[in-house]
C-alpha positions as CSV (number, residue, x, y, z in Angstrom):
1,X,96.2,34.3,66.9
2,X,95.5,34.5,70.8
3,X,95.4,31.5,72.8
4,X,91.7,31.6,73.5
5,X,91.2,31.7,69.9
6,X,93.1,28.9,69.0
7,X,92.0,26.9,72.3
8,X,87.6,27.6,70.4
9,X,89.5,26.2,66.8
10,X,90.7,23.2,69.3
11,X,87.3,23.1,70.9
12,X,85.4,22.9,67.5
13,X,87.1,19.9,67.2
14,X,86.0,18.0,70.0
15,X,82.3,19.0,68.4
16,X,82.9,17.5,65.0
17,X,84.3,14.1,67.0
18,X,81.5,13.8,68.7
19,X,80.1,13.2,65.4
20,X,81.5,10.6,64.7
21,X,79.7,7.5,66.2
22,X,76.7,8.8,64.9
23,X,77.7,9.0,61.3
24,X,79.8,5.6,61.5
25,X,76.6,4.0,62.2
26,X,75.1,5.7,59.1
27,X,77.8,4.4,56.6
28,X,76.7,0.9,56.7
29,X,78.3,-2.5,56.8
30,X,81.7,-0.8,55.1
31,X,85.0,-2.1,56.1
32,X,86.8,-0.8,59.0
33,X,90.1,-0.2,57.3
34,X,88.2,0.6,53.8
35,X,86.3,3.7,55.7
36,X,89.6,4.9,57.6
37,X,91.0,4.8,53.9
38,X,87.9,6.8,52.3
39,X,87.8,8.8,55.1
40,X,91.0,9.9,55.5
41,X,91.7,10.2,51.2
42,X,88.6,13.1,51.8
43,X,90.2,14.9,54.5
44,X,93.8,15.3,52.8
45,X,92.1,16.6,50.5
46,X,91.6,19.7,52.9
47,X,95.0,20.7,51.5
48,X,95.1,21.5,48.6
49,X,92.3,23.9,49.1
50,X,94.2,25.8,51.6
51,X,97.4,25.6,49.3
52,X,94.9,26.9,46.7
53,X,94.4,29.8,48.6
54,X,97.8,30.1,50.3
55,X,100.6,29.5,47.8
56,X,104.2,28.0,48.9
57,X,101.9,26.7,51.9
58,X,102.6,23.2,49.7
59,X,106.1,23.6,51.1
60,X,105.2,22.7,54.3
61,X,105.2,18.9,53.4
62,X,109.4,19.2,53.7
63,X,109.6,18.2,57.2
64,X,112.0,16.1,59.5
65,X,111.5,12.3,59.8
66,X,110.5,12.8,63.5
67,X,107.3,14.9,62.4
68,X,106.0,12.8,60.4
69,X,107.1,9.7,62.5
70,X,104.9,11.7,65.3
71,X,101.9,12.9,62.7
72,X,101.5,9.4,61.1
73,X,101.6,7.4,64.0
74,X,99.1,9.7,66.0
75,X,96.4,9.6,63.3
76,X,96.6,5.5,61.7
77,X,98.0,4.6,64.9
78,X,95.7,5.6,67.2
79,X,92.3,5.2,64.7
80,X,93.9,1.6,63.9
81,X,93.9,0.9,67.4
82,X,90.8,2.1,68.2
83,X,88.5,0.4,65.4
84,X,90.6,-2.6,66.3
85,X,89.3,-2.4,70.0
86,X,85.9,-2.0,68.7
87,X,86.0,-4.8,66.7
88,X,87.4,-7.3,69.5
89,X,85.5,-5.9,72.6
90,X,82.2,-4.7,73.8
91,X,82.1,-0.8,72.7
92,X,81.2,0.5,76.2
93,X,84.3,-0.9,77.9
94,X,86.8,0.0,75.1
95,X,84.9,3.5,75.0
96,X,85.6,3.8,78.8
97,X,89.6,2.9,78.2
98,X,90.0,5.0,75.3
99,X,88.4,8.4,76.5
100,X,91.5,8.2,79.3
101,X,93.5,10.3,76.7
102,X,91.7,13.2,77.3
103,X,93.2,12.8,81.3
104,X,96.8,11.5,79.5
105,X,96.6,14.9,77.8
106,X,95.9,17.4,80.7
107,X,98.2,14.9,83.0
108,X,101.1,14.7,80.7
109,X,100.8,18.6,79.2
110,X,102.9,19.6,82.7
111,X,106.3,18.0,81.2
112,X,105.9,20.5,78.4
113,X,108.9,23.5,79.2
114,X,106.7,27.0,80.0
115,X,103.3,24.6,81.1
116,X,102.2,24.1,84.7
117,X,99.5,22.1,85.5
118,X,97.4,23.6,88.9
119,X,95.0,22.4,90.7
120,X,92.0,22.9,89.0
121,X,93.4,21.6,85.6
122,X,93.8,18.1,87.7
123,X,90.3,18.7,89.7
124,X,88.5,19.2,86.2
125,X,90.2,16.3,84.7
126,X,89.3,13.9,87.4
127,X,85.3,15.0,87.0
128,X,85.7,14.4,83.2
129,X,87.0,11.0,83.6
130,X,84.4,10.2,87.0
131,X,81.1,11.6,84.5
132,X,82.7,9.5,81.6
133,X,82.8,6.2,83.8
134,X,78.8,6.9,85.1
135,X,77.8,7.3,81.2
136,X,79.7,4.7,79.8
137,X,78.9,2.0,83.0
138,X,75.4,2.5,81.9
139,X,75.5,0.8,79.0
140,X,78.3,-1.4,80.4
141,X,78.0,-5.4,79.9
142,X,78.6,-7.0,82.9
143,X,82.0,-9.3,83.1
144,X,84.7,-9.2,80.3
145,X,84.8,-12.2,78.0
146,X,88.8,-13.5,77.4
147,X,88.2,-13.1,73.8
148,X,87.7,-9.5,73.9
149,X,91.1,-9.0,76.0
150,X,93.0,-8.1,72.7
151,X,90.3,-5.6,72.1
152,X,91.1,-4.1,75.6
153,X,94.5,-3.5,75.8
154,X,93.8,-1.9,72.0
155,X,91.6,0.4,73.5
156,X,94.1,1.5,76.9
157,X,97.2,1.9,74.2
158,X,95.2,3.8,71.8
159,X,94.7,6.6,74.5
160,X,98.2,6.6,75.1
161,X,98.8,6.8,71.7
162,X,96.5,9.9,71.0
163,X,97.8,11.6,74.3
164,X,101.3,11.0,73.2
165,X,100.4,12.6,69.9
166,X,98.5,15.3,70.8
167,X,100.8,16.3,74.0
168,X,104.0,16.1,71.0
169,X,102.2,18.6,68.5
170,X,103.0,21.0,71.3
171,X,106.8,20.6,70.8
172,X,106.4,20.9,67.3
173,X,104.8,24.0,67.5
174,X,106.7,25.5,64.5
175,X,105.7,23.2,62.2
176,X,102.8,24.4,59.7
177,X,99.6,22.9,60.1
178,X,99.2,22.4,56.3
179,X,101.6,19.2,57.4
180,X,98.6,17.8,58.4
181,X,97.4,17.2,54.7
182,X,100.4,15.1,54.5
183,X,99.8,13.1,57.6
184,X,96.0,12.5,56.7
185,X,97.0,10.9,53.3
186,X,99.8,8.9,54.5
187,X,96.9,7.5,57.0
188,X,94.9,6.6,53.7
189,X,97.4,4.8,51.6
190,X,98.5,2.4,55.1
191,X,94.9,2.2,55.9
192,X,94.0,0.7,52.0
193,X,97.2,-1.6,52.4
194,X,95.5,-3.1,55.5
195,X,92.0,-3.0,54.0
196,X,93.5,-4.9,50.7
197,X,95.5,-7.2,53.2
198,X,92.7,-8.0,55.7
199,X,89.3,-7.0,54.3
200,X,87.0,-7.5,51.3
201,X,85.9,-4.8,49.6
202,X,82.2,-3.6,50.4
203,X,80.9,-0.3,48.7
204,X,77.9,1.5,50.2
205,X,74.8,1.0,49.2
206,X,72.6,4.1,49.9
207,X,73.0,7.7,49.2
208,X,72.6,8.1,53.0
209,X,76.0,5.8,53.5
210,X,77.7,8.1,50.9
211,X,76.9,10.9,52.5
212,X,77.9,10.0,55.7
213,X,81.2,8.6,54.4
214,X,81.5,12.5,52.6
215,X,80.6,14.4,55.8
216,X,83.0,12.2,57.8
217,X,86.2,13.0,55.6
218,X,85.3,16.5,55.4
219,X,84.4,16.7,59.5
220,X,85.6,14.4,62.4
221,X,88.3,13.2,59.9
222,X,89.6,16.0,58.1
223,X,88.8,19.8,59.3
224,X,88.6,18.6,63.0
225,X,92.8,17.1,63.0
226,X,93.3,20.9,61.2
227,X,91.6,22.4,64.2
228,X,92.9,19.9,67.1
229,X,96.6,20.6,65.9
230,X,96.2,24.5,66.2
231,X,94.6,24.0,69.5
232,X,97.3,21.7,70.3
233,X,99.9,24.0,69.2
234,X,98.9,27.4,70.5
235,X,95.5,26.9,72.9
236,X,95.6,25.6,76.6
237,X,95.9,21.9,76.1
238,X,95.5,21.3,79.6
239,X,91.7,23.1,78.8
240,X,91.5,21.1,75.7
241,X,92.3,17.6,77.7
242,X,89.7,18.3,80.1
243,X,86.8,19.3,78.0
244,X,87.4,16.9,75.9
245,X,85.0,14.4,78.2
246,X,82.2,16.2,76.3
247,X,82.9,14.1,73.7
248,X,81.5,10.7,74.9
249,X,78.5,13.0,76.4
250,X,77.8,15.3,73.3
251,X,78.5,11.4,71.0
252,X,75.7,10.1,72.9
253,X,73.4,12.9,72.3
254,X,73.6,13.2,68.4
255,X,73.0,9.1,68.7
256,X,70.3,9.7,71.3
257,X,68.9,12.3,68.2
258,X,69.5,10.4,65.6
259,X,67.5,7.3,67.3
260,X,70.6,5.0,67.6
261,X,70.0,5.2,71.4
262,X,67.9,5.8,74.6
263,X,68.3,8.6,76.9
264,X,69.1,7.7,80.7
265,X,69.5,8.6,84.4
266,X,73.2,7.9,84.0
267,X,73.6,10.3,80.7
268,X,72.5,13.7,83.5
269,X,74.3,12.6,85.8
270,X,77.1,12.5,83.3
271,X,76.3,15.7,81.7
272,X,76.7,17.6,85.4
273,X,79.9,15.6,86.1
274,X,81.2,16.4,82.9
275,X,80.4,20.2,82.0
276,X,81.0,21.4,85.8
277,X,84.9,19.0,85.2
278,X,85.1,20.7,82.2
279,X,84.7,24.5,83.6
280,X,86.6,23.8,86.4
281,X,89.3,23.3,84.5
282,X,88.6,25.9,82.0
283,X,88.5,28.5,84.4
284,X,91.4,30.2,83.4
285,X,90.3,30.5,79.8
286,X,86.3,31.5,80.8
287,X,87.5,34.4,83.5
288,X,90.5,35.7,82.0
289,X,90.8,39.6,81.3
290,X,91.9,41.4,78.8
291,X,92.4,38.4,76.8
């Protein structure tokens, strides 16, 4: 697989989670921790198929405590984090603060041996993040409550978090994605022992809430971490960082579509900001020959 190929698997990625807003909103009034654990118990379930159709792939699961360590605490750390921050502050401001991973990403990438990070990796970047603070100040509340504090500092680790997991995968780049199964159902089982811990139990009630549970496990939460670790692995992750403000943007639109919101003078602004950060720093990728 070429690098421009598996930086488009990493990209369809970035589409599926900017799905995910959209078809949260759809699920209902079900638990935080109860959907992570639905959610994630559909996308592990990505693995079998693919063992299915690649036998001794299963033995991919044998890995080193530090893999897992890293896979686990990427995807229920970070997701934990981030539904917490929801939960405890206004969504525009913990949006803002977690959508710095995709600048952690590009940023941190140049401490990887045989990565450099240029100028226009860096120029791209800063766009990204300068369109993602016009479309998120938007819809911004103005002052921060102390109460939502907690939700704050949630929402600034969990980018670290993510970064820090996503920047990692590239040092693990031996390891078989199938491992991802693995991570993805260890995500589950802690996310039910919080949900049993913390939460009562609310089932959907609609066939639309089902569905949208379904098509999250199968999308954003389970093909999409497949896709984002082969990127991550053997695409440009400093173009991956960068383009990955076209999440908030393109997360916006499908809610803007789906009638969960109200198009604005900030959202074009955003979109120029964000697709001309996010060629910048693609540039290499776009205009490369023979590739």
């Amino acid at each position: 697989m070429t690098p421009r190929a598996a930086t488009l698997i990493g990209l369809a990625a970035i589409v599926m989670w900017s799905l995910l807003a959209a078809l949260t909103v759809a699920t209902g009034q079900v638990p935080v921790f109860q959907l992570l654990a639905m959610t994630f118990a559909i996308g592990a379930c990505i693995g079998p198929v693919m063992w299915y159709f690649r036998p001794g792939s299963f033995a991919a699961l044998r890995q080193p405590f530090g893999v897992w360590l890293v896979g686990i605490g990427g995807l229920f750390g970070y997701h934990a984090l981030y539904f917490l921050a929801l939960r405890f502050a206004p969504p525009a401001e913990a949006g803002l603060l977690n959508y710095l991973w995709p600048l952690l990403i590009v940023l941190l990438s140049s401490l990887l041996p045989g990565e450099r990070l240029a100028v226009h990796h860096i120029v791209g970047a800063l766009l990204g993040f300068a369109g993602t603070v016009v479309l998120l100040a938007g819809r911004a509340s103005v002052g921060f409550a102390a109460s939502s504090i907690p939700g704050l500092v949630a929402a600034f680790v969990a980018a670290f978090v993510w970064a820090g997991y996503s920047v990692m995968s590239r040092r693990f780049a031996a390891v078989p994605t199938d491992v991802v199964a693995g991570f993805c159902l260890a995500t589950a089982l802690l996310a039910a022992l919080c949900h049993f811990t913390f939460e009562r139990t609310v089932w959907p009630d609609t066939l639309m809430q089902w569905t949208a549970i379904i098509a999250l496990g199968v999308g954003p939460v389970g093909i999409a971490f497949f896709a984002w670790d082969i990127g991550m692995k053997r695409g440009d992750i400093r173009v991956l960082g960068a383009m990955s403000y076209t999440t908030p943007l393109l997360s916006t639109f499908f809610l803007i579509v789906a009638g969960y919101s109200e198009p604005t003078a900030a959202l074009g602004i955003a979109a120029l900001l964000i697709a001309g950060g996010g060629l910048i720093a693609a540039k290499d990728t776009i205009f490369k020959r023979g590739a």
